[in-house]
C-alpha positions in Angstrom: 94.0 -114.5 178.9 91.6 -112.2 181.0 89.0 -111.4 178.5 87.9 -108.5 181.2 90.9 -106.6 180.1 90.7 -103.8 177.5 91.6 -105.1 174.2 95.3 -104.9 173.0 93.8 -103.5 169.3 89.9 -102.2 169.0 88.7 -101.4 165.4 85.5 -99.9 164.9 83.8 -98.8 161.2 87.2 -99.0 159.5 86.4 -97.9 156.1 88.8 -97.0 153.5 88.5 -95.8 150.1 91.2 -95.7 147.0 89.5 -92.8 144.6 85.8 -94.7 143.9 87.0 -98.1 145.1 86.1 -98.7 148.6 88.4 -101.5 150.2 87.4 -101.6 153.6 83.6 -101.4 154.5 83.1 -101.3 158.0 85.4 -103.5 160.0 84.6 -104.2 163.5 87.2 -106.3 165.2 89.1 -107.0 169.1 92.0 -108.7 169.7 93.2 -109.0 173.3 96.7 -110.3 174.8 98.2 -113.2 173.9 96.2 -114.3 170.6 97.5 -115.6 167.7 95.3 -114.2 165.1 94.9 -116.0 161.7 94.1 -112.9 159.5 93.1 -114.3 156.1 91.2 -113.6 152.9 91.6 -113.5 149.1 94.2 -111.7 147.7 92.8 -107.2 147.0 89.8 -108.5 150.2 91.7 -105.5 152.7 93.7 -107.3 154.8 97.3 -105.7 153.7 95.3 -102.4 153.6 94.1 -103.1 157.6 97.6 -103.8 158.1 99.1 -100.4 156.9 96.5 -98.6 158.7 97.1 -99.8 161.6 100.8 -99.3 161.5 100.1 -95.3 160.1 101.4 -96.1 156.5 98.6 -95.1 155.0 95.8 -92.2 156.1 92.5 -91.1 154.9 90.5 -93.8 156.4 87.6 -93.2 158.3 86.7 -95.1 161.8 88.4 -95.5 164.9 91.7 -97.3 165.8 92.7 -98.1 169.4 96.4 -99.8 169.6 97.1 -100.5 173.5 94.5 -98.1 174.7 95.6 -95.1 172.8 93.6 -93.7 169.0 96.5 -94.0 166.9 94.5 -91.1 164.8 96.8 -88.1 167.4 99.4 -88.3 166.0 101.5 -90.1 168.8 103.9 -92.8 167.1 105.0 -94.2 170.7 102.7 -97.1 170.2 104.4 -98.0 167.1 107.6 -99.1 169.3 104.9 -101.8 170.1 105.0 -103.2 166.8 106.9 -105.4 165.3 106.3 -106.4 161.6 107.4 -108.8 158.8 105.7 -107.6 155.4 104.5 -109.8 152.3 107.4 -108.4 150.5 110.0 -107.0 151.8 111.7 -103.9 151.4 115.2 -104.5 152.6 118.7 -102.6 152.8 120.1 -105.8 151.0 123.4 -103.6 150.1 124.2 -103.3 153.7 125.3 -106.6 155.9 122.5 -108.2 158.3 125.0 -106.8 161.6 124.6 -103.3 159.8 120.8 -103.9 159.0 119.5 -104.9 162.1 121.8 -102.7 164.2 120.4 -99.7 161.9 116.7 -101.1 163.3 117.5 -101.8 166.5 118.5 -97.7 166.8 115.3 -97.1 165.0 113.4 -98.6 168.0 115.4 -97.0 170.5 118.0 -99.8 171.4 121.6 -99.2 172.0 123.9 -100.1 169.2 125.6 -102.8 171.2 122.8 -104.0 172.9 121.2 -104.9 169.3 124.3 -105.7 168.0 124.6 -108.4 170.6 120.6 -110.1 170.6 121.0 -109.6 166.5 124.3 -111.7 166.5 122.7 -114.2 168.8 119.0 -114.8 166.8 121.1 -115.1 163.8 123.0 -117.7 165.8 120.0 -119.6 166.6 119.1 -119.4 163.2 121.6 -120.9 161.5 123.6 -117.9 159.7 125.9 -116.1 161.8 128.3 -117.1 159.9 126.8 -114.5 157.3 126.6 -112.2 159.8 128.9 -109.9 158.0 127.9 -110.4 154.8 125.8 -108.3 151.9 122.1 -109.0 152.3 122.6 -109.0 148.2 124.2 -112.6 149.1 121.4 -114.3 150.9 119.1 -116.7 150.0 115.2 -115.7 150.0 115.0 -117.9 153.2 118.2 -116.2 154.7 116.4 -112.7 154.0 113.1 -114.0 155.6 115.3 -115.2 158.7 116.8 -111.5 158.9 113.3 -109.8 158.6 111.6 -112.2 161.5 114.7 -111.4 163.9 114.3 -107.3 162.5 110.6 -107.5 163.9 111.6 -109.0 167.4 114.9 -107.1 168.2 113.0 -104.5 170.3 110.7 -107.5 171.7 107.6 -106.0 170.6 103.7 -106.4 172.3 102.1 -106.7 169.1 103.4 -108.5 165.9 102.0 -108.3 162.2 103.8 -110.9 160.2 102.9 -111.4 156.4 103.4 -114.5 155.1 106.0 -114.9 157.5 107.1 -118.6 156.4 108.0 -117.7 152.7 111.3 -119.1 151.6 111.9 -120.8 154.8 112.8 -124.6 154.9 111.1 -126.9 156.5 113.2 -127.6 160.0 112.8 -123.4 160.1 109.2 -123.6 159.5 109.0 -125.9 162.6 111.0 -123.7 164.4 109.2 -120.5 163.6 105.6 -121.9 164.2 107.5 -123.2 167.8 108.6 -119.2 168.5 105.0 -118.0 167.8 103.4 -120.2 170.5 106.2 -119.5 172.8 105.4 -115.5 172.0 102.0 -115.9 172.6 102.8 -118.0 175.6 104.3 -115.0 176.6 101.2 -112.6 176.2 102.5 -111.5 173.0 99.5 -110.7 170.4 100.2 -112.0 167.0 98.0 -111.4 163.6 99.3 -113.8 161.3 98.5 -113.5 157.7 98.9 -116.3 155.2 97.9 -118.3 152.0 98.9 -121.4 153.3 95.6 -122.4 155.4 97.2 -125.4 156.7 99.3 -123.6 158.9 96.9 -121.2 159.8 94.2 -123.7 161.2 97.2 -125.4 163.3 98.8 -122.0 164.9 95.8 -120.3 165.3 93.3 -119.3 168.2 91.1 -117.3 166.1 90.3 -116.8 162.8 89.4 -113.8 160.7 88.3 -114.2 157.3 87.8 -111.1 155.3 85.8 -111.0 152.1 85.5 -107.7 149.8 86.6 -105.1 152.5 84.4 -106.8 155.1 84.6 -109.8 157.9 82.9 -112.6 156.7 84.2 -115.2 159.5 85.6 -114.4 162.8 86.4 -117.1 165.7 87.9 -120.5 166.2 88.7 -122.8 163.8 86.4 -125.3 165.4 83.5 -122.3 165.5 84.0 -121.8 162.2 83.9 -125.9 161.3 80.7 -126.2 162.7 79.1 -123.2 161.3 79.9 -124.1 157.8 80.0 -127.6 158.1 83.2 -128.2 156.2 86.6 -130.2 157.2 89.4 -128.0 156.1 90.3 -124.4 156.9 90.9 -124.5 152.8 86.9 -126.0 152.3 85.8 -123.0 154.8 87.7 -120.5 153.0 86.8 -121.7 149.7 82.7 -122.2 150.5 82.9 -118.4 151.9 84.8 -116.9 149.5 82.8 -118.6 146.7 85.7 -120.1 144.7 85.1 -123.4 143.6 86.7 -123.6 139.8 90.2 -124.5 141.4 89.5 -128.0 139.6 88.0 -126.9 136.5 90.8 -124.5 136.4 93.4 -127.2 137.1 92.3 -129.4 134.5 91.7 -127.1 131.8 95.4 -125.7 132.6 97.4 -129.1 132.3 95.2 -130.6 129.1 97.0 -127.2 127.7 100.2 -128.7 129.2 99.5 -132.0 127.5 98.4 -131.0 124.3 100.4 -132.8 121.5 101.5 -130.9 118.1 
């Protein structure tokens, strides 16, 4: 990675507001080519918000927002065949079959019908379910549905990905595998901002890490960076010392002497 070249996404003074509640207070952020961004924070902190922005599903924001060069703020949606992107929860055609699904998105990002047809059939080869390939949506399993989303964000072999708790539902050999795809993407120069709960995950895949905290950026670089500036072992110690929640024990006890009350 050249960090002389101009930055795949630039964010500057991002602030958002929902009626009196202000979400986003002034983010300031770069992400060049070939990151894999670990985009993290409690849940209502702004990072879903960020997110939606970015991808022009929600306006009124003030700032500016640079996607590949270009301030997505004029209107132009060509960037957006840049992006691919797996939300938290998904809104998905399950009445339709996964060929008719991710046919239907291929089109929507300018593919032919038989050339997505054809990489569709394949990744859901690789995946395990082709055999389903011509089956309701309705039918899957939560995991199957994540498996359909990943490959619906990739079809059009994006620049930039946004994935959203991208694991959720998966098993664990898929969970290997998927983790295994996002290094190879990166490899790749692909630029990745990957959101999740499970910190684990997100200390091991990631080259940076952005915590934010009530609308803001509390922590932002590597794992290690952040280690020795807070002095703590886990990416789950960091995130709780600068979030400032530290009743998960309290709370843990208190909830199973409920549990175990008798009579």
């Amino acid at each position: 990675m050249n960090s002389n070249q101009e930055p795949i996404i630039t964010i500057r003074d991002l602030k958002m507001n929902f009626g009196k509640k202000e979400v986003l207070k002034g983010i300031n952020l770069e992400v060049h080519e070939g990151q894999i961004i670990g985009y993290i924070g409690p849940n209502g902190a702004g990072k879903s918000t960020t997110v939606k922005i970015i991808l022009g599903l929600i306006e009124g924001y003030t700032g500016e927002i640079k996607i590949l060069g270009q301030d997505i703020s004029n209107n132009n949606i060509e960037y957006k065949k840049k992006i691919g992107y797996v939300p938290e929860i998904a809104e998905i055609y399950d009445t339709l079959t996964a060929r008719e699904y991710l046919t239907f998105i291929g089109e929507l990002y300018g593919l032919e019908k038989v050339k997505a047809d054809n990489k569709a059939q394949r990744l859901m080869k690789i995946f395990g379910i082709e055999e389903f390939y011509d089956s309701r949506i309705s039918s899957y399993s939560k995991g199957m549905k994540q498996k359909v989303l990943i490959i619906s964000s990739l079809l059009h072999n994006p620049d930039i990905l946004f994935w959203d708790e991208p694991l959720s539902g998966l098993d664990a050999n898929s969970v290997m595998v998927v983790k295994e795809i996002l290094s190879e993407l990166a490899a790749n120069g692909k630029t990745i901002l990957y959101s999740s709960h499970i910190m684990d995950v997100v200390e091991k895949i990631s080259n940076r890490i952005i915590l934010i905290k009530d609308g803001q950026i509390v922590a932002n670089g590597s794992f290690q960076e952040l280690k020795d500036n807070c002095m703590e072992g886990s990416l789950e110690e960091i995130f709780n010392q600068l979030t400032g929640f530290n009743e998960h024990k309290s709370i843990a006890e208190e909830f199973v002497s409920i549990v175990q009350e008798v009579g």
